[in-house]
FILUMGU-656147 format. One record per residue (C-alpha): residue in three letters; y, z, x. Coordinates in Angstrom, 2 decimals. Layout:
N
r | v | w | u
ALA | Y | Z | X
...
! end
This chain:
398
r | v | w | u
UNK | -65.85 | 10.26 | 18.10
UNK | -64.04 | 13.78 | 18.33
UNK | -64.49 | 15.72 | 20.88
UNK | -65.67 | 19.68 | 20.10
UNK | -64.21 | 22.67 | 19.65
UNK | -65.03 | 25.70 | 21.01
UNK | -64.96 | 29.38 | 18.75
UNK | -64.17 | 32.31 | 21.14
UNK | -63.29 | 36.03 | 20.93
UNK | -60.66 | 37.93 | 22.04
UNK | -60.50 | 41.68 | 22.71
UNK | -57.08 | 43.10 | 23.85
UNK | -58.33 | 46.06 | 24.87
UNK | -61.48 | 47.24 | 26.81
UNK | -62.01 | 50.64 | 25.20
UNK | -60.59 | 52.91 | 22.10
UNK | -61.60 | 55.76 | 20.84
UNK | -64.08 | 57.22 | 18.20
UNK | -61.50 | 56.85 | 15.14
UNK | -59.12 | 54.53 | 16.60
UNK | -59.19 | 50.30 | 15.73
UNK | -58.97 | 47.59 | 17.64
UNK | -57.89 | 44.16 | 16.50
UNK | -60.51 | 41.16 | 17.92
UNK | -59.04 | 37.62 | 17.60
UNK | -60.67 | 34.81 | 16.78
UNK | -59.39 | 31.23 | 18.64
UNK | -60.60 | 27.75 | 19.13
UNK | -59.96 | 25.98 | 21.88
UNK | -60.35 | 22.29 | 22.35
UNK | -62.76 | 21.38 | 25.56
UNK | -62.03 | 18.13 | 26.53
UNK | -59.01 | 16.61 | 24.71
UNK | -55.06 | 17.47 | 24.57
UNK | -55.51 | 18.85 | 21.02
UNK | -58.01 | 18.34 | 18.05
UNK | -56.82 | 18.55 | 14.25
UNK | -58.64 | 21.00 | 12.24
UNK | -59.38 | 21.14 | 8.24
UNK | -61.31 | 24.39 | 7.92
UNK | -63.62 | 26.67 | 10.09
UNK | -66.52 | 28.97 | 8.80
UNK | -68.02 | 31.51 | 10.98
UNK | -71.12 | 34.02 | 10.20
UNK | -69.37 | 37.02 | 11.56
UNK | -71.43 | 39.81 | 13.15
UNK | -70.97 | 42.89 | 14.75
UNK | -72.62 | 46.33 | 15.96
UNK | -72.35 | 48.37 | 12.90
UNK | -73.36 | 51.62 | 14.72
UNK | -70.59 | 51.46 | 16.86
UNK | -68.05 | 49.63 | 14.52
UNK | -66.72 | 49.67 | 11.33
UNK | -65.29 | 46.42 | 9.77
UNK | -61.27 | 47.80 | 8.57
UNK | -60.07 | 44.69 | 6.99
UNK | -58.92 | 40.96 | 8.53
UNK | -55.21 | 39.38 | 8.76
UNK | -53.96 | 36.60 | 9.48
UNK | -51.21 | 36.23 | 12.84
UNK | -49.33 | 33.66 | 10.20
UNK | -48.71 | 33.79 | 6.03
UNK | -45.75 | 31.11 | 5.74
UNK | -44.26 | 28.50 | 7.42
UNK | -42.64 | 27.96 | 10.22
UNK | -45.44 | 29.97 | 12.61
UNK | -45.83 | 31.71 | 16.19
UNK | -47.24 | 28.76 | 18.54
UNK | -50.29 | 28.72 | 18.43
UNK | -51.18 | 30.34 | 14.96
UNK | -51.53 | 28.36 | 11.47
UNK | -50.69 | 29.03 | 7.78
UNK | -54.31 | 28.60 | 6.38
UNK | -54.10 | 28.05 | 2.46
UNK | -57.36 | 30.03 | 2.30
UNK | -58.46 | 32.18 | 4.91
UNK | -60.62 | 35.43 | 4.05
UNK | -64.31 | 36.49 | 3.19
UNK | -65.46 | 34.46 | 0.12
UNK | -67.87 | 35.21 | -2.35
UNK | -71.27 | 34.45 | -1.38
UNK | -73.56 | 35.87 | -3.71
UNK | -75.04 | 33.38 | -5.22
UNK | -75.96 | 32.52 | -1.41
UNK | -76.76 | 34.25 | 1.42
UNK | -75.10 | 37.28 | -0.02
UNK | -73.53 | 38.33 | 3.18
UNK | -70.06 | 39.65 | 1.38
UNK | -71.56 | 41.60 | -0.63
UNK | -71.71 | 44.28 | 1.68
UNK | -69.24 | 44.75 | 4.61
UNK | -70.92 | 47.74 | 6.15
UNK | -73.76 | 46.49 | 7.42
UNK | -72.66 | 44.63 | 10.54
UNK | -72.37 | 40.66 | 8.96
UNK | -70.36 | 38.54 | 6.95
UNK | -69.45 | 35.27 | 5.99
UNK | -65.41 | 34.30 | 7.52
UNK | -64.22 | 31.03 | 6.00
UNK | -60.80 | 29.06 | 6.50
UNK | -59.19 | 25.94 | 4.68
UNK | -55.82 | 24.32 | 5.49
UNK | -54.33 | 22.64 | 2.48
UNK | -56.26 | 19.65 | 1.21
UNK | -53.64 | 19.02 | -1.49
UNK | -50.48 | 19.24 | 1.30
UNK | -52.46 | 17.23 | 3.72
UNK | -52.11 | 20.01 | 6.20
UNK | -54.29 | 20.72 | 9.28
UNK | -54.66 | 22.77 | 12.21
UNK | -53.75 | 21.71 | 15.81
UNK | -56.36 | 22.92 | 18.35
UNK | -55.31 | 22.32 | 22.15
UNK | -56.14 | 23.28 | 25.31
UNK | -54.23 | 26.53 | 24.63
UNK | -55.80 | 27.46 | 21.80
UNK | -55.54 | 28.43 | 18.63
UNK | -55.33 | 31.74 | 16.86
UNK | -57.24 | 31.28 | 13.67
UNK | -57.00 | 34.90 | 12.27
UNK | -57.78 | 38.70 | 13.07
UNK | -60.75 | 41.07 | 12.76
UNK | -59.73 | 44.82 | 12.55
UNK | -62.61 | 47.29 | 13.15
UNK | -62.44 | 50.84 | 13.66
UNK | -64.79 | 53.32 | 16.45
UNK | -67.29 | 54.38 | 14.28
UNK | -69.40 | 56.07 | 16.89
UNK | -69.64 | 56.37 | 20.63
UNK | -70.94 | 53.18 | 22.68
UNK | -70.72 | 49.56 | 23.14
UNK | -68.97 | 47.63 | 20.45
UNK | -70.04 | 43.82 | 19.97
UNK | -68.44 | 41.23 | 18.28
UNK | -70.05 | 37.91 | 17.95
UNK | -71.16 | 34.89 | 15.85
UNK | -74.66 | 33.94 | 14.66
UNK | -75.18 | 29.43 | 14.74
UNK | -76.62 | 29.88 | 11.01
UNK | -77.50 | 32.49 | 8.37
UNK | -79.92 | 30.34 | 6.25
UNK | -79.61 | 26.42 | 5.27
UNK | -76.24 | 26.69 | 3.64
UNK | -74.06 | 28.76 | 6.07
UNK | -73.37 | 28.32 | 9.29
UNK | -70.57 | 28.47 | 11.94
UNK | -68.68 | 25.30 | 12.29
UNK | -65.66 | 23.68 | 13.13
UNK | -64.31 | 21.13 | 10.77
UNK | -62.27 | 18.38 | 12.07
UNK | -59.44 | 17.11 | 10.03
UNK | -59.27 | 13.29 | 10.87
UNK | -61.58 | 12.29 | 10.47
UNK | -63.73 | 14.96 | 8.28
UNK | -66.34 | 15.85 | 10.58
UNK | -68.30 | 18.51 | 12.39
UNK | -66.38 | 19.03 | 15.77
UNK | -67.94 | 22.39 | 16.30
UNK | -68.26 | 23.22 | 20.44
UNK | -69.27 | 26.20 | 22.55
UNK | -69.64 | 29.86 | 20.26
UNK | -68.92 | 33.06 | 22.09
UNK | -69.38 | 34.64 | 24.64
UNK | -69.76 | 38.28 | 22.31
UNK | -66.07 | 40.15 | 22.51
UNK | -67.18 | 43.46 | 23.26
UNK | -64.88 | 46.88 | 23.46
UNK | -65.95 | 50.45 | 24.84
UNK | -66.07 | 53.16 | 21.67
UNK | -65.78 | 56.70 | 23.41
UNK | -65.37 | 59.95 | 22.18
UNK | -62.49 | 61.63 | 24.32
UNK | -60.65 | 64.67 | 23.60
UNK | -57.09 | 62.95 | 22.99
UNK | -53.98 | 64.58 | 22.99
UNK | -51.44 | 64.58 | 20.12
UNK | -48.29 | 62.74 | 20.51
UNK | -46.11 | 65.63 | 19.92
UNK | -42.11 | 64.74 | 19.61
UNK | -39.00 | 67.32 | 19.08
UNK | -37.43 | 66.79 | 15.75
UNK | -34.30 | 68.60 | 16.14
UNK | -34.04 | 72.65 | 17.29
UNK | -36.38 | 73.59 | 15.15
UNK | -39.14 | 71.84 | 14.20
UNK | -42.17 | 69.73 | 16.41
UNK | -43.47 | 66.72 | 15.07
UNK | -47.14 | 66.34 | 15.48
UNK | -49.24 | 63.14 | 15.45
UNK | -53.44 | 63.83 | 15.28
UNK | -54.83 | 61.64 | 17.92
UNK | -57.74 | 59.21 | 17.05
UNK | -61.19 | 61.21 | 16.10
UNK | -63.75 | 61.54 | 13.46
UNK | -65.01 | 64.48 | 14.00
UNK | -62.26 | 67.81 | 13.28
UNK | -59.51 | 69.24 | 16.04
UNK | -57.71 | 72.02 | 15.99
UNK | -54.38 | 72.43 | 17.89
UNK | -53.35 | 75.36 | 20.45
UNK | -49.60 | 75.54 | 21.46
UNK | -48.31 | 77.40 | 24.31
UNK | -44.73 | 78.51 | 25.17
UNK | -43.09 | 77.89 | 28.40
UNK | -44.33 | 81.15 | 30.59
UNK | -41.14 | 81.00 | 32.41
UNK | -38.86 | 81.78 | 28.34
UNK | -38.92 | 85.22 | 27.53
UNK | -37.88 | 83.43 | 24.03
UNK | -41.63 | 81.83 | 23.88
UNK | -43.94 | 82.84 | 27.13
UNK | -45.76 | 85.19 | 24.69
UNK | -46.78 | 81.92 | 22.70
UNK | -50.33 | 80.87 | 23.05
UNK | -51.79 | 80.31 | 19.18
UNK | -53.40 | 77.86 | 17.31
UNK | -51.99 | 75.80 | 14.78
UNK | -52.59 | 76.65 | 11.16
UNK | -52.17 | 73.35 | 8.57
UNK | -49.08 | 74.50 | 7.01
UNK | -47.12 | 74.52 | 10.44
UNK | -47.16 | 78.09 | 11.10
UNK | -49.56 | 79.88 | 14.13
UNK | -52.68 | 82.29 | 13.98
UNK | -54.98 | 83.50 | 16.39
UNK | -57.88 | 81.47 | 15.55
UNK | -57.99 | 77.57 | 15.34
UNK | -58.42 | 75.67 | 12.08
UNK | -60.96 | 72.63 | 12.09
UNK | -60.66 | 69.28 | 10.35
UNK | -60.31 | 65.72 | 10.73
UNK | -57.01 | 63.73 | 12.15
UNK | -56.85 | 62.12 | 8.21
UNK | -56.73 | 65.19 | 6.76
UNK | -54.33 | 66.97 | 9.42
UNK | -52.19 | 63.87 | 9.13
UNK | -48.58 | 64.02 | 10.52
UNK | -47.37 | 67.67 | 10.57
UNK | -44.56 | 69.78 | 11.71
UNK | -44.45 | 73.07 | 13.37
UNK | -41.41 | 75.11 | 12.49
UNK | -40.74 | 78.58 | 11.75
UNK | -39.64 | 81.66 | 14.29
UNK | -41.76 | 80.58 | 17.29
UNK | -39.79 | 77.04 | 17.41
UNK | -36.33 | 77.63 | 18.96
UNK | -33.75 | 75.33 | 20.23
UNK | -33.70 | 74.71 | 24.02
UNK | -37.24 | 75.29 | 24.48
UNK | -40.29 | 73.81 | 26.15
UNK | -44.07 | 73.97 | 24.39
UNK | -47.60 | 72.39 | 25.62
UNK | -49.70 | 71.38 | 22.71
UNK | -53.12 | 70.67 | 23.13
UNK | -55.96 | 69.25 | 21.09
UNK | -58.83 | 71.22 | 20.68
UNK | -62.05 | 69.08 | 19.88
UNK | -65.28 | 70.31 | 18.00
UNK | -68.40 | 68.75 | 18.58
UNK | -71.63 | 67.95 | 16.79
UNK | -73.21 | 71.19 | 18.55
UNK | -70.38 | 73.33 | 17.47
UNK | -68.98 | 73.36 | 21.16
UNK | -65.39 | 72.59 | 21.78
UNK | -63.28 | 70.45 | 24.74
UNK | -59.53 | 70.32 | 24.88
UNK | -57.47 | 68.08 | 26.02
UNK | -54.81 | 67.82 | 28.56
UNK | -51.36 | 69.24 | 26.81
UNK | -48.50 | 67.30 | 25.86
UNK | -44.92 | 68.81 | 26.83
UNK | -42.40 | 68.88 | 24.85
UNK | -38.81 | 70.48 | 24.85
UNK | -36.42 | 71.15 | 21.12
UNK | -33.21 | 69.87 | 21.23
UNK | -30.10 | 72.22 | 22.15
UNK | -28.28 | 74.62 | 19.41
UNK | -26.44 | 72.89 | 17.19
UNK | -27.26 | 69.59 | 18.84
UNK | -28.79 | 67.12 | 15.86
UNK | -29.20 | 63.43 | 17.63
UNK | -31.11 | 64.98 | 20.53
UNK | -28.44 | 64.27 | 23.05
UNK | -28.21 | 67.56 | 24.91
UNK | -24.23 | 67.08 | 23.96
UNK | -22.28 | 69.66 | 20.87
UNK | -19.46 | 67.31 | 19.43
UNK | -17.89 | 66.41 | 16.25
UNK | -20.50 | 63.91 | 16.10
UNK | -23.32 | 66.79 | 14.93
UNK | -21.14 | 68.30 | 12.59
UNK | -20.82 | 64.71 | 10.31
UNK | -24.72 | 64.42 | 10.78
UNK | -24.77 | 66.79 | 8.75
UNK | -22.08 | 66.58 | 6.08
UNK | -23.69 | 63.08 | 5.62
UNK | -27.49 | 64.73 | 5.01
UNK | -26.02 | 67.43 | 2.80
UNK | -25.07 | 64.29 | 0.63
UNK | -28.05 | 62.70 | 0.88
UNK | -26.66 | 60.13 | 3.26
UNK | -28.55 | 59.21 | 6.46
UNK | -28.48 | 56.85 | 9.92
UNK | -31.40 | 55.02 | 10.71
UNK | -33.90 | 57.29 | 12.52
UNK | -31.99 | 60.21 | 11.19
UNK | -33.94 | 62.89 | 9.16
UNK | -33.59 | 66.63 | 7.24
UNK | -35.81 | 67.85 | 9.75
UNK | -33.05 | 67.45 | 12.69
UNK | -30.08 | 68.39 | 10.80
UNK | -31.94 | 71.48 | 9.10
UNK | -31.19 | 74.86 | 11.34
UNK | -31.00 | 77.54 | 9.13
UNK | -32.26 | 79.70 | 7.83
UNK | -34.30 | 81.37 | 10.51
UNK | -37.28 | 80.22 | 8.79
UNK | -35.93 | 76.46 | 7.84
UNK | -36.42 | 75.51 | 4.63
UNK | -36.31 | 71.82 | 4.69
UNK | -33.10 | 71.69 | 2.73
UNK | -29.58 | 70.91 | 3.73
UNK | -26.96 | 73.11 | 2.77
UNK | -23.86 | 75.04 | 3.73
UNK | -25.88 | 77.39 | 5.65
UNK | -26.73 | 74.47 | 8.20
UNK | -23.43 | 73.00 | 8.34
UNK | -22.35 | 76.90 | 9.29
UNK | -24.70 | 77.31 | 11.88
UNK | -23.53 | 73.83 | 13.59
UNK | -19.95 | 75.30 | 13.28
UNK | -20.60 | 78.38 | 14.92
UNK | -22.70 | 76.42 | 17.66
UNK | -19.24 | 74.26 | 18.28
UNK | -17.61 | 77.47 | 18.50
UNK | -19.96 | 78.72 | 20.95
UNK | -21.62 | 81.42 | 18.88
UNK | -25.29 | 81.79 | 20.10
UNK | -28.48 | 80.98 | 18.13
UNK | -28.77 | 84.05 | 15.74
UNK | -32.80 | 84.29 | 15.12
UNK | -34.95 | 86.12 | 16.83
UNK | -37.62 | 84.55 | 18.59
UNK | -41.72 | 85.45 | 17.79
UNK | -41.24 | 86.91 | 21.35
UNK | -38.43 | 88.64 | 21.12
UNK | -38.51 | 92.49 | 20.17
UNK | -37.56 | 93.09 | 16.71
UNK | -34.50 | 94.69 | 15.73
UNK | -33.29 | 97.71 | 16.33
UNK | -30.09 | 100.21 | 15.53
UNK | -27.64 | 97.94 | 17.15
UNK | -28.78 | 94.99 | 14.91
UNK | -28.74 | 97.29 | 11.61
UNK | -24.83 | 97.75 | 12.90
UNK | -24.30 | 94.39 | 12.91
UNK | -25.72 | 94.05 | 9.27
UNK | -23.11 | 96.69 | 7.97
UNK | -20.80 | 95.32 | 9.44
UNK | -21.79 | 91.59 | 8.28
UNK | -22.26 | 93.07 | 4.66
UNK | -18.94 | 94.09 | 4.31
UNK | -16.81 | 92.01 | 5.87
UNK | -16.74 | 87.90 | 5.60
UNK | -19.84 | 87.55 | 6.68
UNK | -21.92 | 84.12 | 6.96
UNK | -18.79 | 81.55 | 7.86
UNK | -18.06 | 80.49 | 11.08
UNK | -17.71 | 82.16 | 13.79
UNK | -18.85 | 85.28 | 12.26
UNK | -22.20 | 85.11 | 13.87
UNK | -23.90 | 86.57 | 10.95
UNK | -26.01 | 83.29 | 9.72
UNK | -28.49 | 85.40 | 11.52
UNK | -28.99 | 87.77 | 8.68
UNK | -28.81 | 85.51 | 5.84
UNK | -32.32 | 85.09 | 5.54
UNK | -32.28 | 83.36 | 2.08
UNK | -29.70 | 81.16 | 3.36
UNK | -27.48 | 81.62 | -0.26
UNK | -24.44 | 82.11 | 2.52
UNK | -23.30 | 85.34 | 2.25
UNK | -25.27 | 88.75 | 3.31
UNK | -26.37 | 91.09 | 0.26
UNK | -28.76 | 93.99 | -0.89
UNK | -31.34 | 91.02 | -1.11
UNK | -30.95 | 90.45 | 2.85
UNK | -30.64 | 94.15 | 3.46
UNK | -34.22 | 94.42 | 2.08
UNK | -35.20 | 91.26 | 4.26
UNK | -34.32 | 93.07 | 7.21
UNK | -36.21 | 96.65 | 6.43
UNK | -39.30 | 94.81 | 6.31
UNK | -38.81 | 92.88 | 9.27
UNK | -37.30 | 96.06 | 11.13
UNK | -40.64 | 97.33 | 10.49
UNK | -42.47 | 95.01 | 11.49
UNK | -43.27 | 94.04 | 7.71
! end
């Protein structure tokens, strides 16, 4: 006579939020024995559908040789049950019918011991604010039920069911996961929410370059003075670029939550700094080393974890392409040459700067260490009537 086997959940975390998934295992354990072999296992899944929405379900194994404690099932998924209970046929409404084979034709089977075995994973998503459930119903009419099937002999070993895994679905005001990508861009991650955020960044009060900073984040990357609503899917991963970003800086970014009411929370701010002038591997170091990044990018050639957004500096407004105009402005930063833009913070220019223009428009301008990448605003390396007109326009304030 076998001995049974017990179905249990596991959570591996207590709480997530409103947006974010969690993954709840599903084990067996053997209660009395070193180990039980296992054919299949069919379980009437169900779960707090207010609370939870069911993503998808994977397996912890797909092909031989598996982890310990995990098996290659030949079937293992939600079947089609509508000429039966029907319980398939929708996956929203907080049931379904899980069912697992091992190979009949291989003679394969599960081994269930006192360790237990990882049978496959559920994947469900925070679909509103409270307690999450998990569990299994005994039977969902005469045909279905949850059971264990042992493999020799063939035989009902199923044990203990449960208890319930449960998880805590809140809605916090997360903040983003904000990362420098180079000296002049910010990579921004939305954190987990259904409902829309908007983002605020702030420059470090202490940088004349960016203390006058304190805007909201607009979808194309650049800032405005009122925030800009929608969901983390349709914010997705963006980057903030433009004037405001310069190299050597530090920036909070916060998230600014909307609520049902129309009423708004934010979040605690993430810090984050750019990387130095010139510097393109985030190093704080100038060397050699930057200058080949970016030969290599120009030809389309790039290191693991490398990418155009840390190698592009130039023009003042980057422009997401590598060119000579960014392997100039890494020259001039190995020749010590400042960085050339003004900041949004900075005054705008003046007489002295409109000197420097003549003088950059007719002499050798753009190359290193002319210090003149500054006024080639359409980055086409040299300065020109069409940069002269650039600069009227931003002289006044255009």
């Amino acid at each position: 006579m076998a001995d049974p086997v017990r179905l249990e959940w596991q959570v591996p975390v207590s709480q997530i939020n409103a947006g974010q998934t969690v993954e709840i295992r599903l084990r067996a354990v053997a209660e009395s024995v070193p180990f039980e072999r296992v054919a299949a296992v069919e379980v009437v899944l169900t779960w707090s559908a207010g609370t939870l929405r069911l993503v998808d379900q994977v397996d912890p194994c797909t092909s031989s040789p598996c982890p310990a404690g995990t098996f290659a099932w030949s079937t293992s998924g939600f079947p089609d049950d509508s000429a039966a209970e029907g319980l398939n046929t929708n996956l929203d409404d907080g049931d379904a019918l899980y069912r697992a084979f091992a190979s009949l034709v291989l003679g394969e089977q599960a081994v269930v011991d006192a360790g237990g075995l990882w049978i496959t994973t559920f994947r469900f998503e925070g679909r509103a604010p409270g307690i999450g459930w998990v569990d299994m119903r005994g039977d969902a009419g005469i045909a279905v039920r949850t059971r264990v099937i042992g493999g020799d002999p063939i035989m009902d070993i199923t044990g203990g069911l449960g208890p319930a895994g449960e998880v805590l679905v809140v809605d916090d005001c997360l903040p983003p996961d904000v990362t420098a990508e180079g000296s002049r861009y910010l990579r921004v991650e939305p954190p987990p929410r259904l409902a829309p955020i908007a983002f605020r960044i702030f420059g470090d009060a202490a940088d004349p370059r960016v203390s006058c900073i304190a805007r909201y984040v607009q979808p194309d990357g650049t800032l405005a003075l009122l925030p800009f609503f929608q969901t983390p899917a349709q914010w997705g991963t963006f980057r903030i670029a433009g004037r405001p970003v310069v190299p050597g800086a530090e920036y909070d970014l916060e998230t600014v939550c909307q609520d049902a009411d129309g009423s708004t929370r934010t979040s605690d701010p993430t810090t984050v700094s750019t990387w130095a002038w010139g510097d393109t591997n985030g190093d704080g170091l100038l060397a050699i080393d930057d200058l080949t990044r970016v030969i290599d990018g120009t030809e389309g050639r790039f290191d693991p974890g490398v990418t155009v957004w840390q190698l592009d500096l130039m023009p003042c407004r980057p422009d997401g392409v590598l060119d000579q105009a960014d392997l100039n402005a890494v020259g001039d930063a190995l020749l010590g040459v400042p960085y050339p833009c003004r900041s949004a913070c900075e005054p705008g220019f003046d007489l002295d700067d409109y000197r420097r223009l003549q003088s950059c428009l007719t002499g050798p301008a753009v190359l290193p260490p002319g210090g003149c990448s500054g006024f080639d605003f359409n980055a086409d390396l040299r300065v020109d009537l069409q940069d002269v007109a650039r600069f009227q326009r931003e002289f006044a304030g255009l």
